[in-house]
N, C-alpha and C positions, 0 to 999 in steps of 0.2 A: 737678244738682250740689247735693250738702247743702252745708249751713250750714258742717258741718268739713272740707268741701272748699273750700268757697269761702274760710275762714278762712286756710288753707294758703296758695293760689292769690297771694291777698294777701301774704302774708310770704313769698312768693317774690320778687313785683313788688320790693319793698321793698329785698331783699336785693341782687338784681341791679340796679339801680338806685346803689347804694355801693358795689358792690364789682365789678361783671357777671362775679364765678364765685361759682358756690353750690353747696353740697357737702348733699344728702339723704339719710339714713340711717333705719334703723329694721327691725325683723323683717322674717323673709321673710315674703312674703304678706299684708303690713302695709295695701299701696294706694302705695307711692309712682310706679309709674309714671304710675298714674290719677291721683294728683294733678299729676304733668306736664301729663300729656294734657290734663287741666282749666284749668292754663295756657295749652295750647299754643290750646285752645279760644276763649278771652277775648282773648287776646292777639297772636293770628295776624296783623293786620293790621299791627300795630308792626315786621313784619321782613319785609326782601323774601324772605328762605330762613330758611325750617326746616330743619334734620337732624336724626335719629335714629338714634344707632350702640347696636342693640340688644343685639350681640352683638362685643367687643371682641376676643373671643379672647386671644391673648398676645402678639402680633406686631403688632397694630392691625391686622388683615387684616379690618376692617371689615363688616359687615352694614347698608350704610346704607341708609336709604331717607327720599327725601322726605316730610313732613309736611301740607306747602300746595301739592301738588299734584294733579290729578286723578291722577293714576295713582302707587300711592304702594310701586309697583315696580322702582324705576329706583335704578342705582350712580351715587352723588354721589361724585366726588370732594372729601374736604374744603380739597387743597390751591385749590381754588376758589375755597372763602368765603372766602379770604385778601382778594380782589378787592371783596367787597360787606361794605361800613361797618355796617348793622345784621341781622346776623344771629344762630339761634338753632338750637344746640346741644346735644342733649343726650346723655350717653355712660352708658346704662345696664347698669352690670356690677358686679352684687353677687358675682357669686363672687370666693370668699376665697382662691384657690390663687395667685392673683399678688396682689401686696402694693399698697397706696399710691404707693408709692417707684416702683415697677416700669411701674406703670399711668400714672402721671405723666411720667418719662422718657420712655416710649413715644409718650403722647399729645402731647407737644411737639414731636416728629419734624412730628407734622403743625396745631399750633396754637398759634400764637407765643403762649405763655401768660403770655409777662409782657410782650407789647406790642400785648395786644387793645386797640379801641378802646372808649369808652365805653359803644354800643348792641351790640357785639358780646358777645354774652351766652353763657354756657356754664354747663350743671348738669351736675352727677355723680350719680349715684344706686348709692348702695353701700349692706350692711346694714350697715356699721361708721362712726361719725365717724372724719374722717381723724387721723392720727398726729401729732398736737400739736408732735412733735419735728421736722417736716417743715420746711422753709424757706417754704414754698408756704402752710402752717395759716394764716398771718395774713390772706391774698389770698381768704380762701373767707368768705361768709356759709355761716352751715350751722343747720339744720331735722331736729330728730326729726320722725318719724311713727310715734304710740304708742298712738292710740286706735283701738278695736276697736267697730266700729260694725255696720252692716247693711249697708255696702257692702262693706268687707272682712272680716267673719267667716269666711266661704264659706275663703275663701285662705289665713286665718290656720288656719285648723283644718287643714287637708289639708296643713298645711306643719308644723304641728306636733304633731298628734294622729293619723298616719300607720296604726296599728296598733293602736287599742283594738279592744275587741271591740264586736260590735253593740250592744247595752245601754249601754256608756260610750260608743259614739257617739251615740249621739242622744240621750243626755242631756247630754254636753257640747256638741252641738251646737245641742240648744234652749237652752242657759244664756248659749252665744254671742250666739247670735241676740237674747236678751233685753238683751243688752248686763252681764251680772252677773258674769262669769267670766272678768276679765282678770286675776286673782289665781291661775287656777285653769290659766293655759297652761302656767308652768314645769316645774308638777305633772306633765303629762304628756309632757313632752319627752321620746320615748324614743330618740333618734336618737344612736348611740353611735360611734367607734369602733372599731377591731377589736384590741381586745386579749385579753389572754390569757383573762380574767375571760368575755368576750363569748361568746370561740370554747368556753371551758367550758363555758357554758351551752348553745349549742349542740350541741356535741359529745356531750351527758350527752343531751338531747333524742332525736338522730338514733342514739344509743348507738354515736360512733364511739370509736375505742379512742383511751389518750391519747397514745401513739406516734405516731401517725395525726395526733395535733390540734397535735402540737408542732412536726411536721414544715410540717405547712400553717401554722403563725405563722412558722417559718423561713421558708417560700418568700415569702408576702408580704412580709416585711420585705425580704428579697431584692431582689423583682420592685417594689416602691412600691408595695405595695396597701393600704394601713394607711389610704387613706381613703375604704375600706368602708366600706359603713353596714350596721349590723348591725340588720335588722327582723323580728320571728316567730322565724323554724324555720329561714332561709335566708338567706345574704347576697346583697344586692343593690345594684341602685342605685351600680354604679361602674363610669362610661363612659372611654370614652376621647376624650372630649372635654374631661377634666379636667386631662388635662398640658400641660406647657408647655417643658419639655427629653428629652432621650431618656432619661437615668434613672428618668423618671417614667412613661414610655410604657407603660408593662406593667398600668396600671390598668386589665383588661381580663376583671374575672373573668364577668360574664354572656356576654360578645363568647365569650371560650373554654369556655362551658360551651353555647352555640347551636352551637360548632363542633365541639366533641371529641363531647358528650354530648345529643345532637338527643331522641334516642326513651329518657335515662333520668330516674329521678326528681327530685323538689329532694334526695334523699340525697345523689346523687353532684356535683350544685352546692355543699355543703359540702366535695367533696372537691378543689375544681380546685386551690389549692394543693397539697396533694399531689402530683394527676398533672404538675402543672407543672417541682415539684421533679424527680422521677423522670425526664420526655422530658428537660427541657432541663437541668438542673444535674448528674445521677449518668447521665445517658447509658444508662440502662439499655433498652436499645432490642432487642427479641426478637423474632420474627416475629409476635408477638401486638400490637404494641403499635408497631408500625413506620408503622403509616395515622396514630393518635393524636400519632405525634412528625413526623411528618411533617405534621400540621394545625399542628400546635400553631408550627412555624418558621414555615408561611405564616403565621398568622395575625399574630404576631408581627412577620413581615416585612412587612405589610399596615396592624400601625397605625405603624409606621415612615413607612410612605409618606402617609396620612393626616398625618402630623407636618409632612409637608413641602410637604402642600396648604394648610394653614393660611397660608399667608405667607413672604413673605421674612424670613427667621432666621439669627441667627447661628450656631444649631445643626442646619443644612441641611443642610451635607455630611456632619455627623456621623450625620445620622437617615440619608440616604441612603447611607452605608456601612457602617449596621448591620442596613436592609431590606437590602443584597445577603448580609451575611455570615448570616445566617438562611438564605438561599434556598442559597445557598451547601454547608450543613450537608448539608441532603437531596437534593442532584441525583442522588446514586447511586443512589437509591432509590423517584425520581420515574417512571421507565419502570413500576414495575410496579402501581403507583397506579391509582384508574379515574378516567376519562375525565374528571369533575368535579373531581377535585384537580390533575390535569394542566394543563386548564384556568386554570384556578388560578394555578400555579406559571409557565406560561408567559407566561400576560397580565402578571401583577405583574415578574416577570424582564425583558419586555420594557421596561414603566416605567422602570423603573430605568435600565437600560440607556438609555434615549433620554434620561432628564435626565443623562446625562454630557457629551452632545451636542460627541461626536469622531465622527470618521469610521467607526472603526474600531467605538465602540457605536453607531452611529445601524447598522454593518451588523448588528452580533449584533443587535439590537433588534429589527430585521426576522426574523433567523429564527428568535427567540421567537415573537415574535407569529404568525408562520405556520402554528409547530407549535400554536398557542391555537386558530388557526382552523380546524386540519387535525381537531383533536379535535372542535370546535364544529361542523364542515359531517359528520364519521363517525357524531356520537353528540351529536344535536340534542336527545330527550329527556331526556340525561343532566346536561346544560350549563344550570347556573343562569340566568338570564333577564334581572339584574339590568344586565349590562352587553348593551347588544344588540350582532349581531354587526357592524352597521354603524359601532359602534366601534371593533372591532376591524380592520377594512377599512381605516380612517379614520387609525389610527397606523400602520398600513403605508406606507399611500399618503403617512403625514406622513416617513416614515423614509426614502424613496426619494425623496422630493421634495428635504430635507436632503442627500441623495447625489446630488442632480442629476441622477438618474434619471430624468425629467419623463415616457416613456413610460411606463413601471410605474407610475410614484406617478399617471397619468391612469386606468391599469388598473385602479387598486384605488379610486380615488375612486368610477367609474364603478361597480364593483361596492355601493361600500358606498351609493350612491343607489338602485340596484335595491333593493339590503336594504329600504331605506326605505320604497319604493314597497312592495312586498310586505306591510308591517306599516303601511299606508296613514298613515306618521307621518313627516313633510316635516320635513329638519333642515338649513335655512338654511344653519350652516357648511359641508356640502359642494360647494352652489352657489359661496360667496365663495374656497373653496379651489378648487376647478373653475377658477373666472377668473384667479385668479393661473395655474396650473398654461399652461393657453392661453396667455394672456400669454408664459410664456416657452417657449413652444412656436412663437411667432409665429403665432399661429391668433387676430388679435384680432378677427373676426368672431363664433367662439365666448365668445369672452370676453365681448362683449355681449349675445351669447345669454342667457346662464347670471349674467350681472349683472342683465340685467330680471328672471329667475326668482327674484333672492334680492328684486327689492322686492315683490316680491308674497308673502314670506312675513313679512320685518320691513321696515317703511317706514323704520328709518334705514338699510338698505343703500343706498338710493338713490346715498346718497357712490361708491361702489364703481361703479355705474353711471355715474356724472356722470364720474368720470375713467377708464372706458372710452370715452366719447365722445371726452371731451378726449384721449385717444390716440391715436385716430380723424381730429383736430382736426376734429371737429364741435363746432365751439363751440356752437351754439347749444342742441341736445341739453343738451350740458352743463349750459348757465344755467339751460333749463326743467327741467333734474330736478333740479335746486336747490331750485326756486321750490313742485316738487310736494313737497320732502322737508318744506320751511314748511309746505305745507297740512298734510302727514301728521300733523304734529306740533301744528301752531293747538290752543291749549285742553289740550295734553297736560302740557306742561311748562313753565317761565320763559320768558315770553316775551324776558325780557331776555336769556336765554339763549340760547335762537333764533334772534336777531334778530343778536345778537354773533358765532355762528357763522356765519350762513347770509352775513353782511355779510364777514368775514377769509376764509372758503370764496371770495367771487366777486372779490374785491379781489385773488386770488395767482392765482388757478389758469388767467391766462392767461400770464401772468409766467412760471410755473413748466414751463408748457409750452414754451413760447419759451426757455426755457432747456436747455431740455431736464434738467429737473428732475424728471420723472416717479417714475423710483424711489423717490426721497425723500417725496413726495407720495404715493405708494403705500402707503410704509410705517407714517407718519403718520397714511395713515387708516384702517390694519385695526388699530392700536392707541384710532383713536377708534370703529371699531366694532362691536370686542370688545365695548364696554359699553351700556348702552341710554341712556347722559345723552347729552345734547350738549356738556353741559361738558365734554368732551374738547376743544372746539375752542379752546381756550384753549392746550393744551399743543403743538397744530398752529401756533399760532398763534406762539408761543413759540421751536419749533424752526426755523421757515421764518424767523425773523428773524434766528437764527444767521450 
């Protein structure tokens, strides 16, 4: 750690110490997350839990992962740390497309922000100082980070010198390096974007006509795409990881230039505006041009559903009933499609369908998905790879399970395990769905079959095992695959952790039996073993006391 790391490190202490929220800003690529880490380094031992929400998203649908433990893979719930006095936080999200305001709201859903305790400590790390007009401004110590040293040159250049040509890079990059040219970054800021002036220069470039150019600055303003970035000869650099409501969802110009235009040049990537206009605003749909409008709804209806993986949202139902009205547009024209877009159109149709979750779409949902697998098992070469087909097995058997179909939904489990076996790649979830499935099939001998088969792939199914016994009423089974899910775990995770679940685990679950409380206790723990923490056991812990 240099000397202006350790500087930093310091007037962080400092900061959290008077105030414990501190708010870090500075250029992209500047080093502020390293100067965290450099914190988190010194000062690890001061808190029983670290977190790190690297990625906040717009929903708080969290990327967390522990800091102080060995395995620093595992989803922490933050409503958690609510329970332990010195802990430490950090929520790093410089993207600028959700506001202060926004990110704040959000974050208090899950972190009582005006009745943290005094060791309870939280940073932000954004490229902007927060918004002075905020209520919140006065509660933050806050820290630029502005020098341009050796450890962050590397970051700062490739975040702000994107597109010089060979010659100006490496000579701005030795001047970096030498530490002389922090006057000399603005200079090259070429990151613009996409106005009319940009797309001219481009357009003049690729000599597209200006009909043509004015048309594509309609369709982006249209579709939200205006936060292009305009670099070289071609637009790039706008995902769709950028939005946050369904108006903004169309930020998808490389996504539809990989879909429509696979084998053309970057000319016709200047031209997706255009074709976007044309498939989906003027309808001009001709047998030429009927695959291209036809990609272009999935695609569309595709980052809809992406919208609503993101998190629970207020704008849920809306993304999800503008993925169906997309799919919607081209069914009449989906039979003559090949076998790849069908694909396609019927796996996403089925999604949809099953998050309505009535009767009547959990049945369409099924015979989407059917017709996904009828094309997937005719026309194997044809069929992208991305999703394997033991997926698609997988939402059948979930679709008939929901209908209470327990034979079918055992048929297709059963099937989508062989898948597995065959592509020698073992997926836990259909073991843990197998044992429910049994379960209500009255088959609880299978049921502990196929409960020892999922601890042998993840050591926290164990739970899932321990109350197949206990249904069994082999209690003692039970306790001892408790006591193995401890060892599994010794060294992996908070032992206080550990210790609190595995202690609320053996304290109910004779109780729960004797009451014949099983269901509940079921369900309680395929919600705590959805995730890899054990901090779930807290929330079991919570509703058994109801």
């Amino acid at each position: 750690m240099s000397k202006i790391s350790g500087n930093y490190v310091k007037e962080i202490r400092k900061g959290l110490n008077e105030k414990n929220k501190f708010w870090i800003y500075g250029e992209p690529g500047i080093g502020k997350s390293t100067v965290v880490d450099h914190y988190v380094e010194v000062y690890k031992d001061k808190y029983t839990h670290i977190l790190k929400a690297p990625n906040l998203c717009y929903v708080f649908y969290v990327n967390q992962f522990s800091m102080n433990e060995i395995e620093n893979n595992s989803d922490t719930h933050i409503e958690l740390m609510k329970k332990i006095d010195n802990w430490f936080i950090v929520v790093d999200f410089a993207h600028e497309s959700v506001s202060d305001r926004e990110m704040l709201d959000q974050l208090s859903n899950y972190i009582p922000l005006n009745e943290m305790k005094p060791q309870q400590h939280l940073v932000i790390i954004r490229n902007n100082r927060m918004d002075s007009a905020l209520p919140e401004y006065n509660n933050f110590s806050f820290m630029e980070i502005k020098e341009v040293s050796k450890e962050n040159c590397r970051e700062v250049f490739h975040f702000q010198h994107t597109i010089l040509s060979n010659e100006e890079y490496h000579r701005i990059y030795e001047n970096v390096t030498k530490g002389s040219s922090k006057n000399e970054i603005g200079m090259f800021s070429v990151k613009c974007q996409v106005e009319e002036d940009a797309l001219k220069q481009i357009s003049k470039k690729l000599k597209i006509s200006n009909d043509s150019r004015k048309i594509t600055l309609l369709a982006m303003k249209d579709y939200g795409l205006l936060d292009t970035v305009a670099e070289g000869t071609y637009l790039q650099d706008c995902t769709i990881l950028k939005f946050r409501k369904p108006e903004y969802c169309l930020k998808l110009v490389n996504v539809m230039y990989d879909s429509l235009f696979p084998n053309y040049s970057k000319y016709k990537e200047s031209m997706i505006g255009f074709n976007m206009y044309m498939y989906l605003e003027t309808k001009l749909v001709t047998p030429d041009t009927i695959t291209q409008y036809v990609q272009a709804h999935i695609m569309i209806s595709y980052c809809f559903l992406l919208l609503l993986e993101i998190g629970p949202s207020i704008y849920y139902n809306s993304a999800l009933e503008r993925s169906l009205y997309h799919l919607d547009q081209i069914l009449k024209y989906i039979e003559n499609q090949s076998p790849s877009i069908q694909y396609s159109y019927y796996s996403n149709y089925g999604y949809c369908k099953k998050l309505l979750e009535t009767t009547s779409s959990y049945e369409e949902a099924a015979k989407f998905y059917l017709k996904a697998l009828e094309m997937d098992q005719k026309h194997p070469d044809q069929i992208p790879k991305d999703i394997p087909t033991s997926q698609i097995m997988k939402q059948i058997a979930e679709c008939y399970k929901k209908l209470k179909n327990y034979k079918m939904s055992l048929t297709y489990y059963q099937e989508a395990l062989k898948s597995t076996y065959k592509f020698r790649v073992m997926d836990p979830t259909i073991f843990e769905e197998l044992v429910d499935v049994y379960y209500q099939l009255g088959d609880n001998k299978k049921a502990i079959f196929y409960a020892n088969k999922c601890t042998a792939l993840r050591p926290y199914s164990y739970t899932i095992l321990a109350l197949a016994y206990a249904k069994e009423k082999r209690w003692k089974e039970s306790k001892s695959t408790m006591k193995e899910l401890k060892l599994s775990y010794s060294g992996k995770v908070g032992e206080h952790m550990l210790n609190q679940f595995v202690s609320v685990y053996n304290e109910t679950i004779d109780n729960l039996i004797l009451q014949q409380s099983f269901k509940k206790t079921r369900i309680a723990t395929i919600l705590l073993t959805s995730t890899l923490t054990v901090g779930f056991g807290f929330l079991l812990y919570r509703y058994l006391k109801k």
